[in-house]
PDB file of N, CA, C and O in Angstrom:
ATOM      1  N   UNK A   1       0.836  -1.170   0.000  1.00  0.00           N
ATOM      2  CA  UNK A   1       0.000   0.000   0.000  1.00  0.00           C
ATOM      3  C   UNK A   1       0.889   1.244   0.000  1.00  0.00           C
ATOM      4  O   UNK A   1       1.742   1.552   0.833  1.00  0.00           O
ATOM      5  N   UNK A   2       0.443   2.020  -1.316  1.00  0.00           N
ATOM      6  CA  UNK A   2       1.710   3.057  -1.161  1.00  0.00           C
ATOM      7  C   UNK A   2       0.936   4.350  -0.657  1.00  0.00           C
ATOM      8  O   UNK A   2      -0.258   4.443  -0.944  1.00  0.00           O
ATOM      9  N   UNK A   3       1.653   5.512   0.199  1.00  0.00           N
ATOM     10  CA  UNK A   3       0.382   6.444   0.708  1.00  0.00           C
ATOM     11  C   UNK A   3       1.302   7.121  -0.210  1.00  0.00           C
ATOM     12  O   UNK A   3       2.382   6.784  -0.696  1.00  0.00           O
ATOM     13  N   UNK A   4       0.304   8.561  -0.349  1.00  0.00           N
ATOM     14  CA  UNK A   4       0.256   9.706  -1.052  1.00  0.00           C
ATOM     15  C   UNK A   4       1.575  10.824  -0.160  1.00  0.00           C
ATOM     16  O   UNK A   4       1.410  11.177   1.007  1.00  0.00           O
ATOM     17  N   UNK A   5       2.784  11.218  -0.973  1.00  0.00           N
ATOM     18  CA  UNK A   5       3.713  11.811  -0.273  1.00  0.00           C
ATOM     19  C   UNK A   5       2.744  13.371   0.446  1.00  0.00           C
ATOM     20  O   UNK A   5       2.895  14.102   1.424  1.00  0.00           O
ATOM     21  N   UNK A   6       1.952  13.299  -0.474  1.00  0.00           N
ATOM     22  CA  UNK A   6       1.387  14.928   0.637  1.00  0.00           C
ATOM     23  C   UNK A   6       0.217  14.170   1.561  1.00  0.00           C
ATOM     24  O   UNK A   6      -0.080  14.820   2.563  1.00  0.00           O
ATOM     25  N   UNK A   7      -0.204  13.425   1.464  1.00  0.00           N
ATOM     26  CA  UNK A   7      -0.825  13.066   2.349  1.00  0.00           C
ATOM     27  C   UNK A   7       0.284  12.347   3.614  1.00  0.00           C
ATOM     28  O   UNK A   7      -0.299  12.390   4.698  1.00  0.00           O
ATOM     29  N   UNK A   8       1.187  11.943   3.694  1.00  0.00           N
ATOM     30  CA  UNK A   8       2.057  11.396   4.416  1.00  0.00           C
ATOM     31  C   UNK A   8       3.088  12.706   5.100  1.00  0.00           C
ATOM     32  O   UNK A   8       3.952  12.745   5.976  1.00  0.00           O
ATOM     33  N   UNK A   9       2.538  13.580   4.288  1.00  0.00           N
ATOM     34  CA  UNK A   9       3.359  15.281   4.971  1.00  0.00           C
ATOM     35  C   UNK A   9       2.796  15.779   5.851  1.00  0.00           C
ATOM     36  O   UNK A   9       3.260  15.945   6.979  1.00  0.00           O
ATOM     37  N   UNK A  10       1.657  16.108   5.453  1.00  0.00           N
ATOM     38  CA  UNK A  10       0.561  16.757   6.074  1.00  0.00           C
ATOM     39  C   UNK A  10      -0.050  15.963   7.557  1.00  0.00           C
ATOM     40  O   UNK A  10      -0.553  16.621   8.468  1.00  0.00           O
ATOM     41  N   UNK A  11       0.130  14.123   7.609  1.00  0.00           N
ATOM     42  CA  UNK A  11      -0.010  13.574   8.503  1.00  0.00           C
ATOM     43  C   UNK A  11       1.125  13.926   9.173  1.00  0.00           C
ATOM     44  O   UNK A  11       0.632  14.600  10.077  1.00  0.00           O
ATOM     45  N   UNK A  12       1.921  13.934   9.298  1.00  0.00           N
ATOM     46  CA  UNK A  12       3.367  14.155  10.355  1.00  0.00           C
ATOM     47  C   UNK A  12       2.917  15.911  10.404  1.00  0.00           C
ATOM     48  O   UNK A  12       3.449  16.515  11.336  1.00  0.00           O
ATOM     49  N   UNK A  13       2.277  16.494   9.767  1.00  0.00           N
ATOM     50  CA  UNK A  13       2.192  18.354  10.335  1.00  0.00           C
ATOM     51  C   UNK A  13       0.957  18.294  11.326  1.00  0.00           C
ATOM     52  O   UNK A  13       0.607  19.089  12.198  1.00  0.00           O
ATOM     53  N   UNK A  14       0.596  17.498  11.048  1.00  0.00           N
ATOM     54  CA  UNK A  14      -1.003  17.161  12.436  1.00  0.00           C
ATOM     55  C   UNK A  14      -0.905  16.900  13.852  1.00  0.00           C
ATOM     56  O   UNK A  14      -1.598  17.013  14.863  1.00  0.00           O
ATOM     57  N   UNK A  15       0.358  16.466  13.473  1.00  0.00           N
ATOM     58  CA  UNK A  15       1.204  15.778  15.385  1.00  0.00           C
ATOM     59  C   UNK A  15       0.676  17.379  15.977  1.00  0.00           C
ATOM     60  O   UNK A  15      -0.300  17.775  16.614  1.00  0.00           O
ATOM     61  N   UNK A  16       1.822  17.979  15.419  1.00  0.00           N
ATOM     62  CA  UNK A  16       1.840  19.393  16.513  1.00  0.00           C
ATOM     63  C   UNK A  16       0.194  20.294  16.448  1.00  0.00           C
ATOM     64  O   UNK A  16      -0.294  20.762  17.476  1.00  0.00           O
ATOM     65  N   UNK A  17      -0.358  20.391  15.348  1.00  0.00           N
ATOM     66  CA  UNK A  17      -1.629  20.457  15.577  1.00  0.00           C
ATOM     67  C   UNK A  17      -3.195  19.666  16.882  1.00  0.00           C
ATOM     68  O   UNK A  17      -4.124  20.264  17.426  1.00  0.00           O
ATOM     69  N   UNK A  18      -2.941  18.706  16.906  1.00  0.00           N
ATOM     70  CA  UNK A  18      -2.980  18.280  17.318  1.00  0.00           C
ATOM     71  C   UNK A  18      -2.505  18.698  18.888  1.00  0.00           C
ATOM     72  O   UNK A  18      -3.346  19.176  19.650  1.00  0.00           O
ATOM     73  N   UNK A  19      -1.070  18.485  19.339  1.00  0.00           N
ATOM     74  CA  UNK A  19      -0.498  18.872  20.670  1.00  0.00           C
ATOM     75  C   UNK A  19      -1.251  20.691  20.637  1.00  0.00           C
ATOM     76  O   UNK A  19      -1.454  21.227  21.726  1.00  0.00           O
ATOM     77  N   UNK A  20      -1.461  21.163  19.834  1.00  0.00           N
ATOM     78  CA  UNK A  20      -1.812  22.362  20.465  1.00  0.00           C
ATOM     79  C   UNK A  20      -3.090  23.007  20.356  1.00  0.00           C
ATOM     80  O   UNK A  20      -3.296  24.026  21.015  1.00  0.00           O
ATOM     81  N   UNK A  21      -4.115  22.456  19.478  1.00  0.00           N
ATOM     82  CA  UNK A  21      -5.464  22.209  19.320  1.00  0.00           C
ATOM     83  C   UNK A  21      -5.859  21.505  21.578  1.00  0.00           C
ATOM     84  O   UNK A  21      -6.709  22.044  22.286  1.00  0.00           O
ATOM     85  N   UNK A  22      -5.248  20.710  21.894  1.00  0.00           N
ATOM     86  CA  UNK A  22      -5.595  20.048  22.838  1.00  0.00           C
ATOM     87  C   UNK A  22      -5.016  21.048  24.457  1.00  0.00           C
ATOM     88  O   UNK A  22      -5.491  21.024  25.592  1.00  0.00           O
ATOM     89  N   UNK A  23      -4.100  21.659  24.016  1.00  0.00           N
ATOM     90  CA  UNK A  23      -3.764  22.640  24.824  1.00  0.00           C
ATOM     91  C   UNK A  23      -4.594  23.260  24.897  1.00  0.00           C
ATOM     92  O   UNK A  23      -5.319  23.109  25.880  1.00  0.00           O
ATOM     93  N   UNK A  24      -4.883  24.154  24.025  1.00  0.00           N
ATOM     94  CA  UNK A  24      -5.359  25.409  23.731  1.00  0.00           C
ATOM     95  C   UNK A  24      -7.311  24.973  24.287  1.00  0.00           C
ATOM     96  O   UNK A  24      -7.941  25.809  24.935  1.00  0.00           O
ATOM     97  N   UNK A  25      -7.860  23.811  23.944  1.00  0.00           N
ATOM     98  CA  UNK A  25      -9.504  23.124  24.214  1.00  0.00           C
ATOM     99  C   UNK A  25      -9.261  22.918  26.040  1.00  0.00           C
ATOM    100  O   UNK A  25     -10.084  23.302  26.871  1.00  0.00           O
ATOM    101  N   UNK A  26      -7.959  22.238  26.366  1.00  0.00           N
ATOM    102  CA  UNK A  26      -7.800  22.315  27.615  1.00  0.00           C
ATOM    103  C   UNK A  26      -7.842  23.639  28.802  1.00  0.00           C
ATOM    104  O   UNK A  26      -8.191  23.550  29.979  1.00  0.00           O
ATOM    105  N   UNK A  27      -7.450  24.651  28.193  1.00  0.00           N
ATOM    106  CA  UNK A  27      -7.017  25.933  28.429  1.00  0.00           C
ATOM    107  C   UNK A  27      -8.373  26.423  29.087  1.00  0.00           C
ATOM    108  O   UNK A  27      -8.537  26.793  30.250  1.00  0.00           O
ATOM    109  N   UNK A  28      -9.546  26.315  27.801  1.00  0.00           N
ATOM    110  CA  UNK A  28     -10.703  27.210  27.062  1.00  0.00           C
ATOM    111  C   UNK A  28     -11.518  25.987  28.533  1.00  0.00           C
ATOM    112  O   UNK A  28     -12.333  26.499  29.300  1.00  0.00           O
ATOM    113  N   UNK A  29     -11.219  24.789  28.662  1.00  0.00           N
ATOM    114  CA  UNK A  29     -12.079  24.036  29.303  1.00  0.00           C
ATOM    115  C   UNK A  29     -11.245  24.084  30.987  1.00  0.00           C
ATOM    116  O   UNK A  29     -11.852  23.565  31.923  1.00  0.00           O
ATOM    117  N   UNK A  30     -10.276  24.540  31.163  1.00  0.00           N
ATOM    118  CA  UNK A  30     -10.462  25.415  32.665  1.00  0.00           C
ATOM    119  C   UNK A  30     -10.699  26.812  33.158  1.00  0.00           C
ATOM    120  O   UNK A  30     -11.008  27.287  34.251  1.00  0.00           O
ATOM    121  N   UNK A  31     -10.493  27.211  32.189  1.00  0.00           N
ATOM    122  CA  UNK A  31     -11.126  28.827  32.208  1.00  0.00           C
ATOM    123  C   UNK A  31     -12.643  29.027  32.249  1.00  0.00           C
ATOM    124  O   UNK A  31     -13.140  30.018  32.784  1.00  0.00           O
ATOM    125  N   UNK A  32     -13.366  28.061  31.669  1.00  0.00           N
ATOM    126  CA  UNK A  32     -14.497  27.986  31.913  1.00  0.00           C
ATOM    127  C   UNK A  32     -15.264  28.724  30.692  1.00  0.00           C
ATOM    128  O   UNK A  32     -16.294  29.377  30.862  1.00  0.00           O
ATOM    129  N   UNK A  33     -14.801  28.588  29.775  1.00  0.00           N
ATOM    130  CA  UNK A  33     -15.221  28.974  28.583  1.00  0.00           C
ATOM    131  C   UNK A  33     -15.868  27.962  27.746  1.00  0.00           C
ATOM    132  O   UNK A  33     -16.250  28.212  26.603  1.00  0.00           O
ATOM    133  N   UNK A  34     -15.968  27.039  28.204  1.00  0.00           N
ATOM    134  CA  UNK A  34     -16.325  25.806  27.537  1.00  0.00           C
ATOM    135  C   UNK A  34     -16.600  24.594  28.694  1.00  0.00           C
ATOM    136  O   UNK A  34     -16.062  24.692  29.797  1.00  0.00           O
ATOM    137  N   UNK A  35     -17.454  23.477  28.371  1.00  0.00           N
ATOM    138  CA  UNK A  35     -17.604  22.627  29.334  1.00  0.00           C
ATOM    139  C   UNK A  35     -17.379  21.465  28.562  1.00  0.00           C
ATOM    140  O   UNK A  35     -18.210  20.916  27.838  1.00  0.00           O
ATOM    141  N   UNK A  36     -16.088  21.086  28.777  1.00  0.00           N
ATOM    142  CA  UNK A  36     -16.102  19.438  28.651  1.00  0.00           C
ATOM    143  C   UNK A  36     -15.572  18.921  29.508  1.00  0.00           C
ATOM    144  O   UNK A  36     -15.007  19.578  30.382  1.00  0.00           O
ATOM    145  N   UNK A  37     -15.609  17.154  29.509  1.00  0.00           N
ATOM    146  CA  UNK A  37     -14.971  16.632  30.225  1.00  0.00           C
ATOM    147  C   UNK A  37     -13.403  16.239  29.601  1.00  0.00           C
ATOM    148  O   UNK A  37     -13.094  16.279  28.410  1.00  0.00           O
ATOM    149  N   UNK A  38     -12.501  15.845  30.760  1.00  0.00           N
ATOM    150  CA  UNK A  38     -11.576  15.356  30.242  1.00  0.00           C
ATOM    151  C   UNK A  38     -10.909  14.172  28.893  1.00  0.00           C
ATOM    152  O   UNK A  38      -9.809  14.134  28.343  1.00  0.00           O
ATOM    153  N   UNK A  39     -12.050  13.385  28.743  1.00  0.00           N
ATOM    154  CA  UNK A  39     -11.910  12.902  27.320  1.00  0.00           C
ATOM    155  C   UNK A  39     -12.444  13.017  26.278  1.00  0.00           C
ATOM    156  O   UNK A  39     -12.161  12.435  25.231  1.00  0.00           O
ATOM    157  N   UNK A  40     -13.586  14.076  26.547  1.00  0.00           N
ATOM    158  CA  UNK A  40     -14.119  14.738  25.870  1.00  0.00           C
ATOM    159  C   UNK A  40     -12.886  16.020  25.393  1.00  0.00           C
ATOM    160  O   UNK A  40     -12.648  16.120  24.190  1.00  0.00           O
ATOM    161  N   UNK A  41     -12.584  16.404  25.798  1.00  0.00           N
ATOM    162  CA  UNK A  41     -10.754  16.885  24.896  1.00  0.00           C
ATOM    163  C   UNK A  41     -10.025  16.553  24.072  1.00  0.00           C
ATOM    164  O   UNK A  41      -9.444  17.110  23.141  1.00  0.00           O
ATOM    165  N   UNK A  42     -10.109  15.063  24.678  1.00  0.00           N
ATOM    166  CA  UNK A  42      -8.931  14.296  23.678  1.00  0.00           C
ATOM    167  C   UNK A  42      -9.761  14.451  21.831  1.00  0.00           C
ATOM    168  O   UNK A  42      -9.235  14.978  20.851  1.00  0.00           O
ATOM    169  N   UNK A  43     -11.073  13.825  21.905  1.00  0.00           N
ATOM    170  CA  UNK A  43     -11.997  13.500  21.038  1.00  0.00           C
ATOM    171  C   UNK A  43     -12.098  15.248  20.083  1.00  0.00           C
ATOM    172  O   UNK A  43     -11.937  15.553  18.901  1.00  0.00           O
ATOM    173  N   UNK A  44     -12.435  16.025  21.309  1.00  0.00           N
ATOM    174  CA  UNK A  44     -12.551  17.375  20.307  1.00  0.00           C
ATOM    175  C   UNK A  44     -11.009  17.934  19.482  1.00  0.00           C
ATOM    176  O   UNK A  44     -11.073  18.439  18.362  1.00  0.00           O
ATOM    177  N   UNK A  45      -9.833  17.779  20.125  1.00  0.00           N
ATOM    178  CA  UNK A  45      -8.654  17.908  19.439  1.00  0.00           C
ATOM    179  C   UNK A  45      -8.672  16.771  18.400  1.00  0.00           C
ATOM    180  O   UNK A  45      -8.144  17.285  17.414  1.00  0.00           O
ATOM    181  N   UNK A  46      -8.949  15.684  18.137  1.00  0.00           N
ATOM    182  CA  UNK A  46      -8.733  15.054  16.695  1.00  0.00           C
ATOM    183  C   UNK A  46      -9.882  15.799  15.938  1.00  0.00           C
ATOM    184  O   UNK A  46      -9.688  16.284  14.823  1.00  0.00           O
ATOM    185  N   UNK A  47     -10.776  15.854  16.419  1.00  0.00           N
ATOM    186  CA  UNK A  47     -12.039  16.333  15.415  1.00  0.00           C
ATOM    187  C   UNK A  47     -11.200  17.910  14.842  1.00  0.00           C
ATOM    188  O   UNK A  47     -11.287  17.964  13.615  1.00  0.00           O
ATOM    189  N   UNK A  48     -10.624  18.851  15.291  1.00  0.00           N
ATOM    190  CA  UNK A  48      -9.795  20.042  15.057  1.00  0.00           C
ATOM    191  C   UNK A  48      -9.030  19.393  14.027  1.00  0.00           C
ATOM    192  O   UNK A  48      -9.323  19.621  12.853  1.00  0.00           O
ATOM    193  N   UNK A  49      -7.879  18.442  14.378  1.00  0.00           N
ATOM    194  CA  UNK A  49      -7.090  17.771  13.699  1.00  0.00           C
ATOM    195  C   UNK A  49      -7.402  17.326  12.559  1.00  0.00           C
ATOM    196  O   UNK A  49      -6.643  17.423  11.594  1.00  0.00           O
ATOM    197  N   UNK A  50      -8.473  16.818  12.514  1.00  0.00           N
ATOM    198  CA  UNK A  50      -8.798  16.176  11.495  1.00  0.00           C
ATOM    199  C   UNK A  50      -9.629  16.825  10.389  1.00  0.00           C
ATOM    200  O   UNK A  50      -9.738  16.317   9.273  1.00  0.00           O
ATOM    201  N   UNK A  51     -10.269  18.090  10.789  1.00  0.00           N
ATOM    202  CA  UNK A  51     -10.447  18.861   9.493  1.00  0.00           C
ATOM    203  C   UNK A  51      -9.246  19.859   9.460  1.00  0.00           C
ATOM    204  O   UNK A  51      -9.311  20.388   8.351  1.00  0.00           O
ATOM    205  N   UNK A  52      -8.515  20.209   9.929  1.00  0.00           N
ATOM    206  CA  UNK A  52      -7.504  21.140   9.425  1.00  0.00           C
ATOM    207  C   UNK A  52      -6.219  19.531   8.135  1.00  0.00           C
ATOM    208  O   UNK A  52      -5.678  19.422   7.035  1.00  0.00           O
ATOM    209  N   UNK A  53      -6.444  18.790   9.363  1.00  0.00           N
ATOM    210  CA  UNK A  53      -5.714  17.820   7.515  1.00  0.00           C
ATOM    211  C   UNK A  53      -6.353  17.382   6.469  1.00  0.00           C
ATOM    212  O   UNK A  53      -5.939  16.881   5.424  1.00  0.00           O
ATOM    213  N   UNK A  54      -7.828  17.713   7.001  1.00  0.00           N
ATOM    214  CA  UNK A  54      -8.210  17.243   5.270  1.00  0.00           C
ATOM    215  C   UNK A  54      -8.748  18.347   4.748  1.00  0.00           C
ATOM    216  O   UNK A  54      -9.478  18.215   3.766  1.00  0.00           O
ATOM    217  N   UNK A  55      -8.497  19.663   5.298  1.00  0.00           N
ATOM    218  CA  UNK A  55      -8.751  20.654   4.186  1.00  0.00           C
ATOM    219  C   UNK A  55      -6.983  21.279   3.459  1.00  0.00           C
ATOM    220  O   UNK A  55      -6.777  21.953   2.450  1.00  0.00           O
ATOM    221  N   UNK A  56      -6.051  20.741   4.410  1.00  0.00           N
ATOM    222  CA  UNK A  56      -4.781  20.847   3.995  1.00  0.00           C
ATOM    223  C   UNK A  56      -4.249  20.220   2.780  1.00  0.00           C
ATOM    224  O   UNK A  56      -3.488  20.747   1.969  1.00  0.00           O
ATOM    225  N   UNK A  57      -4.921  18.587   2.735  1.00  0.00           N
ATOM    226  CA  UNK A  57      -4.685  17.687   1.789  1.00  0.00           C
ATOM    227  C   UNK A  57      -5.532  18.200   0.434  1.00  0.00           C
ATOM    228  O   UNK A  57      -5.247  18.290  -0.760  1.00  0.00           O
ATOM    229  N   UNK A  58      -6.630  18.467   1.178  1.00  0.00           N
ATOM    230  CA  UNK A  58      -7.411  18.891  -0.278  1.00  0.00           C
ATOM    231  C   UNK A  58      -6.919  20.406  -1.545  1.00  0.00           C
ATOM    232  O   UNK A  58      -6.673  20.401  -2.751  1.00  0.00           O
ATOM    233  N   UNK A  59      -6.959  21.465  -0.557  1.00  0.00           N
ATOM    234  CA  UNK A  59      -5.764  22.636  -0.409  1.00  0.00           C
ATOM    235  C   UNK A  59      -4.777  22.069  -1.769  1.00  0.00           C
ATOM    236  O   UNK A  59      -4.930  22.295  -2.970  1.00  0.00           O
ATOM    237  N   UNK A  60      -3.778  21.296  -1.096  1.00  0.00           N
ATOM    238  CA  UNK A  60      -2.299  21.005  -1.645  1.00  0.00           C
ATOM    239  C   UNK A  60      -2.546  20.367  -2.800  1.00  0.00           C
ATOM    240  O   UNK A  60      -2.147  21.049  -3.744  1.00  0.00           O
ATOM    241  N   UNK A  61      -3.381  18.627  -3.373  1.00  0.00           N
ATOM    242  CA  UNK A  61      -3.708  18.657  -4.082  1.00  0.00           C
ATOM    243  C   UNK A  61      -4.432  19.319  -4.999  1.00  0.00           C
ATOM    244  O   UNK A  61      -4.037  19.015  -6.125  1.00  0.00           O
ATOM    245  N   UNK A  62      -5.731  20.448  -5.025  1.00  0.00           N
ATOM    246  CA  UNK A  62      -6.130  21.439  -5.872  1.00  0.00           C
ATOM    247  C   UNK A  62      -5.282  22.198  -6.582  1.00  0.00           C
ATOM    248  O   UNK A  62      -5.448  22.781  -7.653  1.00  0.00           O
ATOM    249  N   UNK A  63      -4.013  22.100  -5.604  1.00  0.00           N
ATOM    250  CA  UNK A  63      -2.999  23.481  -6.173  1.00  0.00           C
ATOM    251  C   UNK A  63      -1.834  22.936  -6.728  1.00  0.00           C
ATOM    252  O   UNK A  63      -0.825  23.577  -7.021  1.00  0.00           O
ATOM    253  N   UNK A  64      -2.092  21.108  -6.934  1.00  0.00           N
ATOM    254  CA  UNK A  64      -0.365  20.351  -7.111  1.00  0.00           C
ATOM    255  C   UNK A  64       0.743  20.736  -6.300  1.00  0.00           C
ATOM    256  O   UNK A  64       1.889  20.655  -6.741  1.00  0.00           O
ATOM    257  N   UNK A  65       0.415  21.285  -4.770  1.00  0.00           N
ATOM    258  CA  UNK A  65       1.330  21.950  -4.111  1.00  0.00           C
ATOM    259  C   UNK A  65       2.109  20.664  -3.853  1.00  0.00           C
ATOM    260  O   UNK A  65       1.766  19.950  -2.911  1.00  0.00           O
ATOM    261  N   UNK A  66       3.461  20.216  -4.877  1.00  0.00           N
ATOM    262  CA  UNK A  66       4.223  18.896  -3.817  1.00  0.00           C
ATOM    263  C   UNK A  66       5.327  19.306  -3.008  1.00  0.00           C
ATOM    264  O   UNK A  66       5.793  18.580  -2.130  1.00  0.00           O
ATOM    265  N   UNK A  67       5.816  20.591  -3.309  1.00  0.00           N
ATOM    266  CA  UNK A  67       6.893  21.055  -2.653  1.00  0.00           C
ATOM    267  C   UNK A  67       6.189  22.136  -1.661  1.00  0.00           C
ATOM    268  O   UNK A  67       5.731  23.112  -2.255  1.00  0.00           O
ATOM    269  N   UNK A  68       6.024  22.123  -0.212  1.00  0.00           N
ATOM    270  CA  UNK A  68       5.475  23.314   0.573  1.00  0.00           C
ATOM    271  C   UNK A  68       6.601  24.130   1.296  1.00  0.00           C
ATOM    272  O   UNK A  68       6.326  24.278   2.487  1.00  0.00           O
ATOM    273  N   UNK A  69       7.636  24.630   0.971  1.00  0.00           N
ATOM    274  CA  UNK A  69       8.541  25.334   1.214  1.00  0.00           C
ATOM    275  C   UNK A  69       8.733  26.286   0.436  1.00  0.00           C
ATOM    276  O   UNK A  69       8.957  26.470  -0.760  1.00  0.00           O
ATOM    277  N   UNK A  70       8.593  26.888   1.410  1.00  0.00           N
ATOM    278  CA  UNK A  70       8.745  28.911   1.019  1.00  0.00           C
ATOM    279  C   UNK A  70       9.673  29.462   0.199  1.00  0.00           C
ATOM    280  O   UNK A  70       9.230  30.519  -0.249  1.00  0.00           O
ATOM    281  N   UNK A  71      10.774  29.217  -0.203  1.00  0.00           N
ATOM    282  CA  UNK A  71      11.764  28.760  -1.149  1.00  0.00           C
ATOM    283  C   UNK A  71      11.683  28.355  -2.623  1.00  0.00           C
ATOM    284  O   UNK A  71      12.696  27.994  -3.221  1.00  0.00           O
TER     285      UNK A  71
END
């Protein structure tokens, strides 16, 4: 099974999305700006995660973006 090199990019750019999508829901959910529970966090940071990579993937393919460096 061969994956897609921008799809295999964009999965490794989700890690840190991810780590800070869950910060940031954690933050909002002791401040009291929001009410969830604690694994109810985990669940809302992939749901973040997971449309910021598939509008990234979609994004990059529309545009043949294979190289994403500023350069």
């Amino acid at each position: 099974m061969n994956i897609d090199d921008i799809v295999k990019q964009e999965l490794w750019r989700s890690l840190p999305v991810y780590f800070f999508s869950f910060l940031i829901i954690g933050y909002l959910d002791m401040e009291g700006y929001i009410s969830v529970g604690k694994s109810e966090t985990f669940v809302l940071a992939f749901l973040v995660t997971a449309m910021h990579f598939s509008l990234m993937v979609w994004y990059r393919k529309k545009e043949q973006i294979d190289n994403p460096s500023i350069f």
